[in-house]
C-alpha positions as CSV (number, residue, x, y, z in Angstrom):
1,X,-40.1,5.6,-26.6
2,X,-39.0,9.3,-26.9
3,X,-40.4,12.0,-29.2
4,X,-37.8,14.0,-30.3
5,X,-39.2,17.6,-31.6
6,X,-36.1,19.8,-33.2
7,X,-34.9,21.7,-35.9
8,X,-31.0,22.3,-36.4
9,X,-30.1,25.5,-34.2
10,X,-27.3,24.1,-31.3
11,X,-29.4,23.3,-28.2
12,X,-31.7,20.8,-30.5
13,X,-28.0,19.3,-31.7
14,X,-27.3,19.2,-28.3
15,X,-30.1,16.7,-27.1
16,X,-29.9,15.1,-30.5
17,X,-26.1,14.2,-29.4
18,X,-27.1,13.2,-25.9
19,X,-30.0,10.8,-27.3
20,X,-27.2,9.1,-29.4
21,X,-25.0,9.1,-27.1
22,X,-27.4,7.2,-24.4
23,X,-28.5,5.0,-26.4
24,X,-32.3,5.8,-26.4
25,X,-34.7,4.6,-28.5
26,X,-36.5,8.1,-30.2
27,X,-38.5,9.4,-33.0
28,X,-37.6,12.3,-34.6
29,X,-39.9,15.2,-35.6
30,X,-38.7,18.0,-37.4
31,X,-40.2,21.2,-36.8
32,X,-39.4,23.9,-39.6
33,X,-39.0,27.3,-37.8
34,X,-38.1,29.1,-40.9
35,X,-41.5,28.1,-41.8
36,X,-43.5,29.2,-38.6
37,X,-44.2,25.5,-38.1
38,X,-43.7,26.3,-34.1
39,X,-46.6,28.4,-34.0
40,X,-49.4,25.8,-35.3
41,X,-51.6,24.7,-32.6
42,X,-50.6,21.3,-32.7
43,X,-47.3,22.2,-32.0
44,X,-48.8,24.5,-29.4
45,X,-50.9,21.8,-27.5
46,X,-47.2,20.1,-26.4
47,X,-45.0,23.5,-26.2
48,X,-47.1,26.5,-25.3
49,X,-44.1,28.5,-25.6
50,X,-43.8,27.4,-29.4
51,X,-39.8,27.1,-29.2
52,X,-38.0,23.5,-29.8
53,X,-36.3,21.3,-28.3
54,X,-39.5,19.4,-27.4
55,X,-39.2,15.4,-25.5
56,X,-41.9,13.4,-24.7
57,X,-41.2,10.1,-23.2
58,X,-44.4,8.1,-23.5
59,X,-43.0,5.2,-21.2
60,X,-42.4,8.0,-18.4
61,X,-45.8,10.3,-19.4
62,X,-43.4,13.5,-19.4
63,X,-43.5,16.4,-21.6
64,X,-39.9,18.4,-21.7
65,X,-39.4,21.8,-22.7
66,X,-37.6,25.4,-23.0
């Protein structure tokens, strides 16, 4: 299963469309930039960079991120 971090700027939409479009089974997880939500430490702990698109595939043990 995939962890799908995003908000709705164009390169989230892009892996969004990509996910769908390969079929893969994901869970979405909004993350509200407008709000600073990218700058919590839990977000932190997966993206130290604090931007989104964020994918973790749980099957493969990979974290991917800008």
């Amino acid at each position: 299963m995939i962890t799908f971090y995003y908000n709705l700027a164009p390169n989230p939409m892009k892996v969004a469309l990509f996910l769908e479009e390969a079929a893969l089974a994901y869970e979405l997880r909004p993350v509200d930039t407008r709000k600073g939500e990218q700058h919590r430490p839990e977000f932190l702990a997966i993206n130290p960079n604090g931007k989104v698109p964020v994918i973790i595939d749980q099957d493969a043990g990979a974290t991917v991120f800008d």
